[in-house]
C-alpha positions as a printed NumPy array, in Angstrom:
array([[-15.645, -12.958,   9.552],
       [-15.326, -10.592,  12.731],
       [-18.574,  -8.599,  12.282],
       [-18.   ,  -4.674,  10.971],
       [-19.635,  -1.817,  13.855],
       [-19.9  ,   1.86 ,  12.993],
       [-20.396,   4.589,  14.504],
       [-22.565,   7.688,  13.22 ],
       [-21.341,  10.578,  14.332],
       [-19.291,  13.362,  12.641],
       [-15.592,  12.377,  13.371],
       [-14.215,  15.474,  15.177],
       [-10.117,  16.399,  14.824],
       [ -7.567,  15.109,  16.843],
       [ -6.528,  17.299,  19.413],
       [ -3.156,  15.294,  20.154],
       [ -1.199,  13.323,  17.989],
       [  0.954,  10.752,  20.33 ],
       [  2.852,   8.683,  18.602],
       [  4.591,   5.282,  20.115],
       [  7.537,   4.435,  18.992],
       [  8.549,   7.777,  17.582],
       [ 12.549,   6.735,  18.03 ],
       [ 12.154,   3.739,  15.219],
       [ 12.976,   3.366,  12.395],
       [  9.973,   4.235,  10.639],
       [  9.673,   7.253,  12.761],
       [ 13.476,   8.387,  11.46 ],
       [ 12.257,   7.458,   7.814],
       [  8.766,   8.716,   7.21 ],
       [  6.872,   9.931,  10.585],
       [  9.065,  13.342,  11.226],
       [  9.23 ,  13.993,   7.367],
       [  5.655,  13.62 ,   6.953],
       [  4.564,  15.822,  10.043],
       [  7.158,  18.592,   9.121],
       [  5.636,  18.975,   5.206],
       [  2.065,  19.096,   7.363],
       [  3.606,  21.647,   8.958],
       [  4.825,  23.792,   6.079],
       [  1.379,  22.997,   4.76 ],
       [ -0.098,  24.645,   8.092],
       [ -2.26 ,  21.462,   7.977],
       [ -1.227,  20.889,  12.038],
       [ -3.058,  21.991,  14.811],
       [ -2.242,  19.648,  17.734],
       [  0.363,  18.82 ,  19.762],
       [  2.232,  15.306,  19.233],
       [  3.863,  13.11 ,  21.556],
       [  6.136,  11.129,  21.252],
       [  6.223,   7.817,  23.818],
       [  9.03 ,   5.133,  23.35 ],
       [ 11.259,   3.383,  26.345],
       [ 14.32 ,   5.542,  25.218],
       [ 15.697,   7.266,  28.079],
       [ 15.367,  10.62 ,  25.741],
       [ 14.59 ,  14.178,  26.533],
       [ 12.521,  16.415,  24.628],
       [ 15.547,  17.823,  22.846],
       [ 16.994,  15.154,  21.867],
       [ 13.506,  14.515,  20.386],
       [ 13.969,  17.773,  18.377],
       [ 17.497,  16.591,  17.76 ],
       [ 16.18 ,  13.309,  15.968],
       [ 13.415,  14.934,  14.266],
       [ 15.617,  17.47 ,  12.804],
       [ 17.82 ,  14.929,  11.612],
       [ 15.289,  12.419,   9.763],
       [ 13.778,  15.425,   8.179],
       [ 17.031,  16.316,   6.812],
       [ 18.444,  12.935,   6.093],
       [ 14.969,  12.511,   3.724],
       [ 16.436,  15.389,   1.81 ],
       [ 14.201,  17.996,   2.893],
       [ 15.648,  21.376,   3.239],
       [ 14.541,  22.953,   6.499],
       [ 12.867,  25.866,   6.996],
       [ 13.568,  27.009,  10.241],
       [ 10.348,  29.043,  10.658],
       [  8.498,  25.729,   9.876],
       [ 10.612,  23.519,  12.087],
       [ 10.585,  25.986,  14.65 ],
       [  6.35 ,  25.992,  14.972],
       [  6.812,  21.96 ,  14.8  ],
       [  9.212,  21.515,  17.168],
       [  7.001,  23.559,  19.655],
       [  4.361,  21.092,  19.25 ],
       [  6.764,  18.13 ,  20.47 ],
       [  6.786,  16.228,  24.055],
       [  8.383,  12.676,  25.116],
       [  7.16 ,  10.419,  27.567],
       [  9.655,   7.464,  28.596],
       [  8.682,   4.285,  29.593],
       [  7.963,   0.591,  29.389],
       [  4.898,  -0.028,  27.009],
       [  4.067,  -3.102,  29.519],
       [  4.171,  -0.678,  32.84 ],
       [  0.825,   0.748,  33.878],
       [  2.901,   3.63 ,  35.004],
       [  3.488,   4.751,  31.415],
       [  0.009,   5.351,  30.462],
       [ -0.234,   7.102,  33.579],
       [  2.183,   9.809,  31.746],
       [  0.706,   9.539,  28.817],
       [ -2.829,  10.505,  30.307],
       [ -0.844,  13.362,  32.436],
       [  0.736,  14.466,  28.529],
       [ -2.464,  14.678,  26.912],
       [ -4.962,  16.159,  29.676],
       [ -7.635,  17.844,  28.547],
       [ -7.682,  16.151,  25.094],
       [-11.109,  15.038,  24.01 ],
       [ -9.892,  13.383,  20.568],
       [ -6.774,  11.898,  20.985],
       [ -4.979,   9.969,  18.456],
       [ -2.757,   7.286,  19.129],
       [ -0.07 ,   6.13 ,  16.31 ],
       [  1.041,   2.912,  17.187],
       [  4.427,   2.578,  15.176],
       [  5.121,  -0.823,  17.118],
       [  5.515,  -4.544,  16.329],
       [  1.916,  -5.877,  15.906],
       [  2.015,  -8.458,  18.877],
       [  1.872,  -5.367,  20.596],
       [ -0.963,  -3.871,  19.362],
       [ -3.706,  -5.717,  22.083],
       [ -1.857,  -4.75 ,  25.264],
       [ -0.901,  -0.909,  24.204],
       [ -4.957,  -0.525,  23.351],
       [ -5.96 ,  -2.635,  26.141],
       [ -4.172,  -0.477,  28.647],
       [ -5.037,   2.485,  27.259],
       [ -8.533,   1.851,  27.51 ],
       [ -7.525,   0.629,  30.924],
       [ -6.566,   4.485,  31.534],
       [ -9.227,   5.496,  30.234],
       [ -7.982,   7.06 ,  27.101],
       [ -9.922,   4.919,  24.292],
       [-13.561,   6.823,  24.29 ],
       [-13.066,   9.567,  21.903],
       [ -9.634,   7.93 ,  20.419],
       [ -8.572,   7.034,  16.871],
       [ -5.889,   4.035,  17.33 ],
       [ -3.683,   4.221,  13.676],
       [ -1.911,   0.537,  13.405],
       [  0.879,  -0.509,  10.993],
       [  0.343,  -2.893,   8.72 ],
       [  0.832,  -6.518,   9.052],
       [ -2.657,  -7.286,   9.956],
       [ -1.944, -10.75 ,  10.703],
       [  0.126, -13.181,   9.201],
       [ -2.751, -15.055,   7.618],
       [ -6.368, -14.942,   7.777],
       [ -6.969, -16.596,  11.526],
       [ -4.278, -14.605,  13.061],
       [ -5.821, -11.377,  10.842],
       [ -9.285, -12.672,  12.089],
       [ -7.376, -12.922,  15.827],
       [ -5.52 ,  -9.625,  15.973],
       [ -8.705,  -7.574,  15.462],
       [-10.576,  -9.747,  17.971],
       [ -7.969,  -8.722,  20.622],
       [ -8.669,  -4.917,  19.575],
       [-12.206,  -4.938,  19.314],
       [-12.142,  -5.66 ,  23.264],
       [-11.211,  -2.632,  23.944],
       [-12.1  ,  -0.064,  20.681],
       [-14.821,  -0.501,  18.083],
       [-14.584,  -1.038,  13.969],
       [-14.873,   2.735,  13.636],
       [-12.097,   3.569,  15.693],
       [ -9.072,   1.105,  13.934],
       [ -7.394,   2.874,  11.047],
       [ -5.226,   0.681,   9.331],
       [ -2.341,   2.482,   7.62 ],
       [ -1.445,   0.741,   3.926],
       [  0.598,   3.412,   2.408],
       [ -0.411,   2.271,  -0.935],
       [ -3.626,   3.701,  -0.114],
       [ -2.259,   7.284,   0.273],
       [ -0.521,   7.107,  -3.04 ],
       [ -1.61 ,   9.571,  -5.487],
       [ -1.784,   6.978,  -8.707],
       [ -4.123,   4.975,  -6.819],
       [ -6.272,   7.759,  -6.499],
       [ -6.041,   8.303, -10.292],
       [ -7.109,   5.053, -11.2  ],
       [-10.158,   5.744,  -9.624],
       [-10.384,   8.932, -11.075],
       [ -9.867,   7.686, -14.356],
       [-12.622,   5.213, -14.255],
       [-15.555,   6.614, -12.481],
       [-15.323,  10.363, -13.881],
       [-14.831,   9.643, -17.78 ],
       [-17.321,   7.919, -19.297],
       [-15.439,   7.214, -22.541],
       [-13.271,   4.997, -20.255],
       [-16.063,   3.293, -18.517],
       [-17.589,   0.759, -21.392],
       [-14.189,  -0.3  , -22.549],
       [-13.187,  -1.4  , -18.7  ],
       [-14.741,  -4.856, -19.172],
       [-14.269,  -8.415, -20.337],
       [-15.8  ,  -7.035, -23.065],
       [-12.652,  -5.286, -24.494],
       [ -9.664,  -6.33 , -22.643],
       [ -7.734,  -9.612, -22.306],
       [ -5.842,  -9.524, -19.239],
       [ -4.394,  -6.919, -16.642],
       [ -0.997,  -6.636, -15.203],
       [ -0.24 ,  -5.384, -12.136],
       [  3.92 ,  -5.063, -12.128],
       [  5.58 ,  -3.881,  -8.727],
       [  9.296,  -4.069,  -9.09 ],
       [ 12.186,  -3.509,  -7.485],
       [ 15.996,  -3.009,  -8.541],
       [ 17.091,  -3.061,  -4.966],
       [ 17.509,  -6.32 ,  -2.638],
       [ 16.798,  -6.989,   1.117],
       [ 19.981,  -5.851,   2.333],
       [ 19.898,  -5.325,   5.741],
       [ 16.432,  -6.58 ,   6.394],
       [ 17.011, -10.191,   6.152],
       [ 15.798, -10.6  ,  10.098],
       [ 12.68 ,  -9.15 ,   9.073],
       [ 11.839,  -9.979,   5.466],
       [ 13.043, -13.938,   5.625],
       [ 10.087, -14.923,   8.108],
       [  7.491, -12.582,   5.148],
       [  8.129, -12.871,   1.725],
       [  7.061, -11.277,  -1.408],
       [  3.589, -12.567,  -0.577],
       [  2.484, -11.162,   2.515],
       [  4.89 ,  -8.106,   2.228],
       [  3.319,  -6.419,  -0.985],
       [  0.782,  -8.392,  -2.336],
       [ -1.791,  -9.625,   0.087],
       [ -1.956,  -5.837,   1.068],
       [ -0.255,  -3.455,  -1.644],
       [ -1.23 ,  -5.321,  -4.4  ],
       [ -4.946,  -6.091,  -3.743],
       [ -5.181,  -2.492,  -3.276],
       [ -4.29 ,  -1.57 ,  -6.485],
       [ -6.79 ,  -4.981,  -7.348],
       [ -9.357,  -3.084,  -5.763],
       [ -9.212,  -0.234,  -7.588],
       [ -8.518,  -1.68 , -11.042],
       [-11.919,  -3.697, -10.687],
       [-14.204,  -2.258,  -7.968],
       [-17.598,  -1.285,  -9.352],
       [-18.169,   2.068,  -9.409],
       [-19.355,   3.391,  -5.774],
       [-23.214,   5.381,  -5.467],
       [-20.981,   7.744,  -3.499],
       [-18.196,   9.113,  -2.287],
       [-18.117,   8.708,   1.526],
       [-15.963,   5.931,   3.396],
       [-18.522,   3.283,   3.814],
       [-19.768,   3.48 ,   0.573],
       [-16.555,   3.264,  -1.072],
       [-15.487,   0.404,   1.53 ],
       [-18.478,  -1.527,   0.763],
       [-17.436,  -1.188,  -3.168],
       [-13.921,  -2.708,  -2.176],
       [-15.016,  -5.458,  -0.481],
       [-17.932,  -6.856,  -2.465],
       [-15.015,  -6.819,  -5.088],
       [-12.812,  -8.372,  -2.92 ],
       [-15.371, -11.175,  -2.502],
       [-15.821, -11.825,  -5.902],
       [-12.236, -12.684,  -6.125],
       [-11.654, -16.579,  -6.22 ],
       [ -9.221, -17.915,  -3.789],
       [ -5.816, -18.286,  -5.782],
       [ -4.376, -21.77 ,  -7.339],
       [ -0.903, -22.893,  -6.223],
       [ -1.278, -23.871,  -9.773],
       [ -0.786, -20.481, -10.885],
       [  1.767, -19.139,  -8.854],
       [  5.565, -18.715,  -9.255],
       [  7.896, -18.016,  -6.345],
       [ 11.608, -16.757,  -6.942],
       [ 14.505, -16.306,  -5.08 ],
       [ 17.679, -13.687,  -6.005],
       [ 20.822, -14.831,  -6.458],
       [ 23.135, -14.555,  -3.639],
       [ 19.641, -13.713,  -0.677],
       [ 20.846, -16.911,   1.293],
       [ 24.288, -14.666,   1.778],
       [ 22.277, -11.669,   3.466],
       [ 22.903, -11.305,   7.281],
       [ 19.65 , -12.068,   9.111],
       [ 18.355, -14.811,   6.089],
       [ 18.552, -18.532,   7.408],
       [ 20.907, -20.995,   5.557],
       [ 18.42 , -23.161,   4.065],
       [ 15.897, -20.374,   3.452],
       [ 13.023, -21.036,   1.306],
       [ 11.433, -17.513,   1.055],
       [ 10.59 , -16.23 ,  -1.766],
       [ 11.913, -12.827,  -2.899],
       [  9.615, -12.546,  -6.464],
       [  6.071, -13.759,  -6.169],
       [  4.01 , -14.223,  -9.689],
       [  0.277, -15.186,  -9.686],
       [ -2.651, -14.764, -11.589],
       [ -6.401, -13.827,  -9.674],
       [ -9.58 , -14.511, -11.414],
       [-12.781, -12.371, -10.512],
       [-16.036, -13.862, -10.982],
       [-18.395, -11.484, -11.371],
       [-20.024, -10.137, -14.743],
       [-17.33 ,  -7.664, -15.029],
       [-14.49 ,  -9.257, -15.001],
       [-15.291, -13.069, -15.654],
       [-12.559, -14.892, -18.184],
       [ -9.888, -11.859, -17.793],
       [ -6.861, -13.007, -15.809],
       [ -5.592, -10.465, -13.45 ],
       [ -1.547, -11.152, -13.126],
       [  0.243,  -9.704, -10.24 ],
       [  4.017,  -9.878, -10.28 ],
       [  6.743,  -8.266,  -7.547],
       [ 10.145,  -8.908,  -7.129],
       [ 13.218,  -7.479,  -5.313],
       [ 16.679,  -7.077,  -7.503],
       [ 14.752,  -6.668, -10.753],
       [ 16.104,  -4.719, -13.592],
       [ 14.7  ,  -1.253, -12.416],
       [ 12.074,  -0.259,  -9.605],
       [  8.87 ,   0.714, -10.813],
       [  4.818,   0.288, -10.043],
       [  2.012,   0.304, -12.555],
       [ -1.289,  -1.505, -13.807],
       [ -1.423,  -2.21 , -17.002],
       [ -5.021,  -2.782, -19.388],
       [ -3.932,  -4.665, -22.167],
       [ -6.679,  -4.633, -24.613],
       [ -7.839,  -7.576, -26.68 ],
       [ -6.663,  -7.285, -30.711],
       [ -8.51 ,  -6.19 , -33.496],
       [ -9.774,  -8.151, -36.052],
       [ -7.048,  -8.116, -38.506],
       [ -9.151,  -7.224, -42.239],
       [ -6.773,  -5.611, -44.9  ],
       [ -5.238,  -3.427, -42.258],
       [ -2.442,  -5.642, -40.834],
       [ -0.162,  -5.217, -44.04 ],
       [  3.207,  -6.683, -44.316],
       [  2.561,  -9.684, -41.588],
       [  3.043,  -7.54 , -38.991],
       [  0.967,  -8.555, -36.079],
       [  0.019,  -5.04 , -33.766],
       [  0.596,  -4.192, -30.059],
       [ -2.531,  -4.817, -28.715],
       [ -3.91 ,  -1.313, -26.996],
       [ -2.855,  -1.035, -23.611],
       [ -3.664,   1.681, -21.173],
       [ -1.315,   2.177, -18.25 ],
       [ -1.416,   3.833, -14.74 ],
       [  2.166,   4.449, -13.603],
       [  1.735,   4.789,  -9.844],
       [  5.181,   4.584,  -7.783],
       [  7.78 ,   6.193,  -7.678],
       [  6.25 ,   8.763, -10.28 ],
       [  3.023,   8.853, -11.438],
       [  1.745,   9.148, -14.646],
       [ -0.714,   7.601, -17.706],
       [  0.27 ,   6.358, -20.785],
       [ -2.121,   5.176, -23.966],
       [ -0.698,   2.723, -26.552],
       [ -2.029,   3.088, -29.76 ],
       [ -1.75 ,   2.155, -33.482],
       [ -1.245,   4.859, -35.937],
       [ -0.095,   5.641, -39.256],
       [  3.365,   7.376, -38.52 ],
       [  4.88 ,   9.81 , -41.134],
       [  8.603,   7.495, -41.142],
       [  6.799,   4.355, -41.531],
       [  5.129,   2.396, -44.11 ],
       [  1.905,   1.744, -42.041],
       [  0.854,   1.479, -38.987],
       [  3.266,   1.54 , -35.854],
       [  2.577,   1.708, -32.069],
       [  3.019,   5.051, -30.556],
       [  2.259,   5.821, -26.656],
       [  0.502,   9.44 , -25.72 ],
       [  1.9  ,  10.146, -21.691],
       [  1.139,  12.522, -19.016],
       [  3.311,  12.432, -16.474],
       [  1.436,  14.361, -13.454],
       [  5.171,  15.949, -12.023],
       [  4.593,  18.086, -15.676],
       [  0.829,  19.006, -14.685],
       [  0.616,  19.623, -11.724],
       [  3.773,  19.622,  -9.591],
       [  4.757,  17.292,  -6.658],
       [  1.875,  15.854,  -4.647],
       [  2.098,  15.602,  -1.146],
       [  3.309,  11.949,   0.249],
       [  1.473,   8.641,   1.265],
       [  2.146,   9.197,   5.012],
       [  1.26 ,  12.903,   4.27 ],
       [ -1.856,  11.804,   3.402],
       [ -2.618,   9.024,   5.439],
       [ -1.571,  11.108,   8.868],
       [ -3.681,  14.196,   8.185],
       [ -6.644,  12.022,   7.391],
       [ -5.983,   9.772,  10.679],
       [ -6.137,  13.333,  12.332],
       [ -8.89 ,  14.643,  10.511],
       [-10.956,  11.336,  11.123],
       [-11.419,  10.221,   7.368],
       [-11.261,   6.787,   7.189],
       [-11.674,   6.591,   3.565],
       [ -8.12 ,   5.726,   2.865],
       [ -8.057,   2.967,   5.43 ],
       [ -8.413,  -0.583,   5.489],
       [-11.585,  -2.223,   6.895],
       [-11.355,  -5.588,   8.816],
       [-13.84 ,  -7.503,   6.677],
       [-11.131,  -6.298,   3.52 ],
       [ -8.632,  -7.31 ,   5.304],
       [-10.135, -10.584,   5.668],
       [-11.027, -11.   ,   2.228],
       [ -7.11 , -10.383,   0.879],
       [ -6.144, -13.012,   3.339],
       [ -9.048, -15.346,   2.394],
       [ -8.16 , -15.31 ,  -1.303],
       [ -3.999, -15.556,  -0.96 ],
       [ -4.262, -18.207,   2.277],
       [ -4.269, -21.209,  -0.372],
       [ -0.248, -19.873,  -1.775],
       [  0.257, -20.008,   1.932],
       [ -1.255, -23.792,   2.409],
       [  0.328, -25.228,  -0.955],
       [  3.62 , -22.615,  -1.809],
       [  5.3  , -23.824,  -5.053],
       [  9.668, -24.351,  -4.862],
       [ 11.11 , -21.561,  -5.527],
       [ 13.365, -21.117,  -8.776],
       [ 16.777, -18.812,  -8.041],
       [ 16.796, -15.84 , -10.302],
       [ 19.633, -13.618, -11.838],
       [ 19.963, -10.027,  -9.383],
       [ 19.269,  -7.822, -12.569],
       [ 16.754,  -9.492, -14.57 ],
       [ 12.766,  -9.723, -14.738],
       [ 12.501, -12.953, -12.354],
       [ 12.736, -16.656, -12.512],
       [ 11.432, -17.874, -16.371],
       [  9.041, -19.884, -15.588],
       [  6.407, -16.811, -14.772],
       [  6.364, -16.356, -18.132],
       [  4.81 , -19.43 , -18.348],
       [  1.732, -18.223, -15.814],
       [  0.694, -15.279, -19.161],
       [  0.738, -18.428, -21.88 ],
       [ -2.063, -18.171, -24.215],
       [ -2.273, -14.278, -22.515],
       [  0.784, -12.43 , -24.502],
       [  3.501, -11.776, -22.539],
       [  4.769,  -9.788, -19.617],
       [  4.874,  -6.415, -20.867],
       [  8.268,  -4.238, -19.251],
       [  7.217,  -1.368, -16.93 ],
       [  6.862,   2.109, -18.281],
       [ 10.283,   4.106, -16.918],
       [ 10.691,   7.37 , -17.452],
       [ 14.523,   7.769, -18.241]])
């Protein structure tokens, strides 16, 4: 494991944002967006380039910007557009050409903090940080990557090798979006700061915990980049453990990065390595058809497994992770399902109860729900009822992942980041599904995934269906 370096002083802001890459795709879906609602929030106060090989001006920057804020479905304010759009400069050129960085280090003079977005393919993450540091640009820098960190744990274990030639440990923000969602947040919040919550969180009280991300939509017109991923290393070696993470960490003595980091990762090392045994791999109907998706494909498109956790905790409670693409409706949440109730004279009429379940609703709205028995005026005894919150009722809209996650790259907290020894562990405990992957069963577009995941909860209940708001 690639050894974790620090560094102690006070982060200071970014004084540039550059961004390369800005004319992808992710640039057109989340990066203009997210810096325009920063805007509006008046939580800018740097300029941002934008560096790319497109032959593009600095209007038809604007042009583009304007256009992927308005194709998310924001409705401009000009005012606010206006201020961001004077904060905008392009520099062209070939990531490879020395000359580029030259620009770049004309674009940016005087900067003392810069940071640099990398919105780029990953086997270009070395040589863009090695030549900036070749420029001379690295001292002061943040460098924000894109996730995947690897493909598996030695190329995870190689990729940060290559960076840490040129940048140190503190300096690498890894951007998981998860991380920037507001219901993973919550889970956290709901654990550590109400102690009703905190004795029940245990073996002690609950049988098993589901973590559901799914889907209603396919792959589309990804196939050219989801058929060489999967399920696997898409959501869940990342995503997933995330919401893992937070579902089981112990509670941190603090609240700073490190402290909270070191939480996630002792958890993450507690994790055993997953069983081939218990893992289900499925495959849509009709995902061989999808342009960009090889013939004879044997990628999986729904990826079911169950985690165990051996630590006092969590020992004997299965953790099972499901995701899947053309489900029957798209929806994230973690799921406590609570162990029964001795039955006594209080399960009348042979009706067996619900066990309690508490649930964490986290994309795309977030919410909590309780499930409870209770003695209902229209029934003869005891029936299940659920008590919600949805936070959209509370408290309005929250800002978005990439909201969050680019202010605090500018900002210089790291808290929502990934650390390289994390990292490491997430790809330590999946690499065995990698080694040893299971046939994958086909699956009906529509329905909750090949049957024989149901078989991975035996002896656990049953896969319980998301919580959807209608």
């Amino acid at each position: 494991m690639a050894p974790v370096q620090t560094r102690n002083a006070t982060p200071e802001p970014a004084d540039v944002f550059v961004v390369f890459g800005i004319t992808g795709d992710l640039a057109k879906v989340m990066t203009f967006r997210s810096l325009y609602r920063l805007e509006a929030r008046r939580l800018l106060d740097c300029p941002i380039v934008g560096v790319a090989v497109d032959d593009w001006t600095v209007e038809d920057l604007r042009k583009r910007a304007r256009d992927s804020i308005e194709g998310a479905g924001e409705t401009i304010d000009e005012a606010v557009f206006q201020r961001l759009s004077e904060r905008l400069s392009y520099v062209s050129g070939d990531f490879a050409e020395p000359e580029t960085y030259t620009k770049v280090e004309k674009a940016i003079v005087g900067a003392h903090t810069p940071v640099f977005y990398l919105e780029i393919p990953p086997f270009l993450f070395g040589s863009v940080v090695g030549s900036l540091a070749e420029a001379g640009l690295t001292k002061n820098a943040r460098v924000v990557v894109e996730k995947p960190f690897g493909h598996d744990l030695t190329s995870a274990g190689e990729l940060a090798t290559e960076m840490h030639k040129y940048i140190d440990e503190s300096q690498l923000y890894r951007i998981d979006h998860y991380l920037g969602k507001m219901g993973l947040v919550e889970i956290m919040h709901l654990r550590f700061m109400n102690s009703m919550l905190e004795p029940v969180w245990s073996r002690n009280y609950v049988e098993s915990v589901q973590i559901t991300m799914a889907e209603s939509f396919g792959v589309e017109d990804r196939g050219h980049f989801y058929d060489p991923v999967g399920a696997l290393r898409d959501v869940v070696v990342n995503h997933l453990m995330q919401v893992v993470a937070a579902a089981a960490m112990e509670a941190p003595s603090r609240g700073d990065p490190k402290t909270l980091k070191e939480s996630q990762v002792a958890l993450f090392s507690a994790v055993a390595e997953a069983d081939p045994a218990h893992y289900v791999r499925g495959q849509y109907d009709g995902y061989l058809k999808t342009e960009g998706v090889a013939p004879d494909s044997a990628t999986e498109t729904y990826a079911a497994l169950r985690l165990d956790i051996e630590n006092w905790r969590w020992a004997g409670v299965p953790f099972f992770i499901r995701t899947g693409k053309h489900l029957a409706y798209t929806q994230t949440e973690l799921r406590l399902v609570f162990k029964h109730p001795p039955r006594l004279g209080f399960s009348l009429m042979g009706r067996h109860p619900e066990p309690n379940q508490l649930v964490v609703k986290l994309d795309p709205s977030t919410g909590i729900r309780f499930v409870v028995e209770a003695h209902r005026a229209d029934a003869p005894g005891a029936e299940p009822i659920t008590l919600d919150m949805e936070f959209a009722n509370e408290g309005g809209e929250g800002p978005t992942p990439y909201e969050v996650l680019l202010h605090a790259a500018m900002i210089g907290d790291s808290t929502r980041f990934t650390r390289q020894d994390g990292v490491e562990e997430t790809w330590r405990i999946m690499q065995p599904l990698l080694d040893a992957p299971p046939p994958v069963h086909p699956y009906a577009q529509g329905s909750w995934g090949p049957a024989a995941a149901d078989e991975l909860v035996a002896g656990h209940g049953r896969w319980h269906d998301p919580w959807v708001t209608p």
